[in-house]
C-alpha positions as CSV (number, residue, x, y, z in Angstrom):
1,X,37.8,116.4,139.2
2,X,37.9,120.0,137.3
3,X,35.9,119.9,134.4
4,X,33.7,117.2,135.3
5,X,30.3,118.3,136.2
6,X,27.8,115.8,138.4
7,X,24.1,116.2,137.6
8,X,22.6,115.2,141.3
9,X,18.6,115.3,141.9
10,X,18.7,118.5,144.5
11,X,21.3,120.8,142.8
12,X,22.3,122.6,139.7
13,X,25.4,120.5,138.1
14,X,28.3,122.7,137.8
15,X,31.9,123.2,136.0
16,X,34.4,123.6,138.4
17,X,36.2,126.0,136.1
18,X,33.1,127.1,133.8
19,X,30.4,127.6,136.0
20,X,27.1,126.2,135.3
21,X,26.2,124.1,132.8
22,X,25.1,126.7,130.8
23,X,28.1,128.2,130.4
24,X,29.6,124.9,128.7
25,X,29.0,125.3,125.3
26,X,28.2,122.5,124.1
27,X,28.9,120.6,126.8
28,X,28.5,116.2,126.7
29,X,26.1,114.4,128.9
30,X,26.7,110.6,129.4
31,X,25.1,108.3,131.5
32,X,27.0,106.8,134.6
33,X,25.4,104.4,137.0
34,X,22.0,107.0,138.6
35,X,23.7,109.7,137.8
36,X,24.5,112.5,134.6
37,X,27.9,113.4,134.3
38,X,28.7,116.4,132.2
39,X,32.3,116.8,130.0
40,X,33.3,120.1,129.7
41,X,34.7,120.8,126.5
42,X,37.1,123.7,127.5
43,X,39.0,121.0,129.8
44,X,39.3,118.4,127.6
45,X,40.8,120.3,124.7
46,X,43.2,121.7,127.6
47,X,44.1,118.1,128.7
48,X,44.3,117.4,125.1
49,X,47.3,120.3,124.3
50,X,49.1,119.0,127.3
51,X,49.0,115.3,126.4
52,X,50.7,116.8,123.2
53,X,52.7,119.1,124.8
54,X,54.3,116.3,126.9
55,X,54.7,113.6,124.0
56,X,56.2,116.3,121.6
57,X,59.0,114.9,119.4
58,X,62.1,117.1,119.9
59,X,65.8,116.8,119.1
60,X,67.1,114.4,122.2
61,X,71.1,115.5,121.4
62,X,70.7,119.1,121.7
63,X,72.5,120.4,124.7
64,X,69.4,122.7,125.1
65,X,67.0,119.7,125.8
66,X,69.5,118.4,128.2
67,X,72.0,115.8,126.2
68,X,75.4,115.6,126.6
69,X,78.5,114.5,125.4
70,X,79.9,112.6,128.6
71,X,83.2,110.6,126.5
72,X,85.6,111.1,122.6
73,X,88.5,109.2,122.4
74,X,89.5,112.7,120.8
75,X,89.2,116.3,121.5
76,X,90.7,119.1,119.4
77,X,90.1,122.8,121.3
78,X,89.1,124.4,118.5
79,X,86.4,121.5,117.5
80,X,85.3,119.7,120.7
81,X,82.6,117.1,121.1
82,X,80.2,119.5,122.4
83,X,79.6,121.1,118.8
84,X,78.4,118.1,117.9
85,X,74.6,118.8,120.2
86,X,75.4,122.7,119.9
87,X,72.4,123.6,117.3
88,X,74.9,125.1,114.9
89,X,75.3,123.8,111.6
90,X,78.7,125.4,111.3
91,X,80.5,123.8,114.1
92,X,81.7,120.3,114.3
93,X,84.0,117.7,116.2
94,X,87.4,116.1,114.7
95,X,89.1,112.9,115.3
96,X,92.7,113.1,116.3
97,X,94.6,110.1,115.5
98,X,93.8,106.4,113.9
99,X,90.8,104.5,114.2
100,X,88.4,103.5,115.5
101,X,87.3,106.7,116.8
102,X,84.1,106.6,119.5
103,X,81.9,109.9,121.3
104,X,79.0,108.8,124.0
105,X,76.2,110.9,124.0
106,X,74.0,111.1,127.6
107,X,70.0,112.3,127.4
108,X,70.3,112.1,131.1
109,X,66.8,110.1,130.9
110,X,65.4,107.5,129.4
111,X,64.1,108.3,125.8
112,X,62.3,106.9,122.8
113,X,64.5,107.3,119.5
114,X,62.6,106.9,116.2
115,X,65.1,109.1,113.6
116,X,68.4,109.7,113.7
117,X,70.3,112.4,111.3
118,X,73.9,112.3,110.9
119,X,76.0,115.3,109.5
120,X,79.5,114.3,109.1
121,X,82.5,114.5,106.5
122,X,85.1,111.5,105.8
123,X,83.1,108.6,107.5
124,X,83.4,105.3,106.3
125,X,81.7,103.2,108.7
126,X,79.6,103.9,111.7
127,X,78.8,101.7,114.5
128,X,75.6,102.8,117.1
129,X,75.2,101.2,120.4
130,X,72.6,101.7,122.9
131,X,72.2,101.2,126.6
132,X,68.8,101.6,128.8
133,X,70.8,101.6,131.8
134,X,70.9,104.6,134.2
135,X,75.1,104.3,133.7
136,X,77.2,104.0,130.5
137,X,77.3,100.3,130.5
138,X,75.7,97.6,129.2
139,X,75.8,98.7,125.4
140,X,74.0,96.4,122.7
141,X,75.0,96.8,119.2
142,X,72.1,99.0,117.2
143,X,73.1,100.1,113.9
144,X,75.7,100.1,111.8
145,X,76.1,101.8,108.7
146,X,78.4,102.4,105.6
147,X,78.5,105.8,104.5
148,X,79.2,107.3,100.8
149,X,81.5,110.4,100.2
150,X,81.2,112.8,97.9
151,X,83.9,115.6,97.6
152,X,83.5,118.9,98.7
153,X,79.8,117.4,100.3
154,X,78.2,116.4,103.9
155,X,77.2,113.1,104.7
156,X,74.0,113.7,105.8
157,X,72.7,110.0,106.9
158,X,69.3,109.7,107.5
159,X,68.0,106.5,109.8
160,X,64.6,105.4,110.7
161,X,65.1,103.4,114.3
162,X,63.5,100.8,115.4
163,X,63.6,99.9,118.8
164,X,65.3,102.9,119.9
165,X,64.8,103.1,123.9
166,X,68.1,104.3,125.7
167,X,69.8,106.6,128.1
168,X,72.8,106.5,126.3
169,X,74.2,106.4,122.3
170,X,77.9,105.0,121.8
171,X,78.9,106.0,118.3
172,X,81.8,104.6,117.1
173,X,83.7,105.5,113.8
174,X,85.5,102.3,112.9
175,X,86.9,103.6,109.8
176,X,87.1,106.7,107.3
177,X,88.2,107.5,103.7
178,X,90.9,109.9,105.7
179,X,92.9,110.6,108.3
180,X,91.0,112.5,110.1
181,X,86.9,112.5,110.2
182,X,84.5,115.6,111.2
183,X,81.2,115.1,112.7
184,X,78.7,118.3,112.3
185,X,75.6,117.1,114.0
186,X,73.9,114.3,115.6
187,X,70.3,114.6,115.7
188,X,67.6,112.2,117.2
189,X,64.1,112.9,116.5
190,X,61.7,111.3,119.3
191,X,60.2,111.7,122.8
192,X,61.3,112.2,126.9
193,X,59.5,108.9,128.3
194,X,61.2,109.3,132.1
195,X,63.6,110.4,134.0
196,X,65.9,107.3,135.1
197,X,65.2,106.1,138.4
């Protein structure tokens, strides 16, 4: 295994990437069985940044990171779904008609949630669903929400999640304080666990 060094009675341990012993500063000796083993420290601070690298917490519903918006019961040209996961504050998506109002978002894998930020305008009441399952079925009900307006303001709903494994977010606007109802952003703050199988 690189960076593990083996002590044996008729040779000089060595790092497979550092060389002798020596040249491990400050390497750790432990005691295994009749032999030394040696930790180099270089490796395990390596290991270390890529444990982190892989659990980083990133935005799931950015198109960049792979999310996409797979169904909307609406679509206006000049506002599509797809500002919704686009990164840009400035874009958004519109309803087009009465209510309820519904958008699926796909991580195309299977993810661990643990916030999610909503940027919208005119929402009354939002419905989240989840599903775990490697197609858009099999939703369970997740969150729901009433939301406050302000004129002339975002809503900018912040939600701790519990719970929050999936592969795919149904949001569904069951009601607003107007005719129509803009959605800026969807954010979800967590963690790639697989792809689906």
């Amino acid at each position: 295994m690189s960076g593990i060094l083996k002590n044996a009675k008729d040779s000089t341990p060595e790092c497979t990437t550092c060389g002798p012993v020596g040249m491990c500063i400050s390497s750790t000796a432990f005691p295994v069985a009749a032999s030394v083993y040696f930790v180099c420290p270089r490796i395990t601070r390596a290991r270390r940044r890529v444990k982190q690298f892989k659990m980083r917490k990133v935005d799931l519903c950015l198109s960049s990171e792979g999310a996409e918006v797979i169904l909307a019961t609406s679509s206006d040209e000049k506002h599509p779904p797809e500002n919704m996961i686009d990164g840009n504050p400035e874009t958004f998506w519109t309803t087009t008609g009465m209510f309820p109002q519904e958008f699926i978002i796909c991580f195309h894998k299977h993810v661990k949630i643990e916030k999610l930020v909503i940027r919208s305008y005119f929402v009354r009441t939002l419905r989240i669903e989840k599903s775990a399952s490697n197609e858009p079925v099999d939703f369970e009900q997740w969150i729901e929400r009433d939301l406050v307006h302000t004129e002339g303001q975002l809503q900018n709903e912040e939600i701790m999640a519990h719970d929050g494994h999936a592969t795919y977010l149904r949001f569904i606007i069951t009601s607003a304080f107007d005719h129509f109802a803009a959605v800026y952003s969807i954010s979800a703050e967590g963690t790639a666990v697989s792809s689906p199988s």
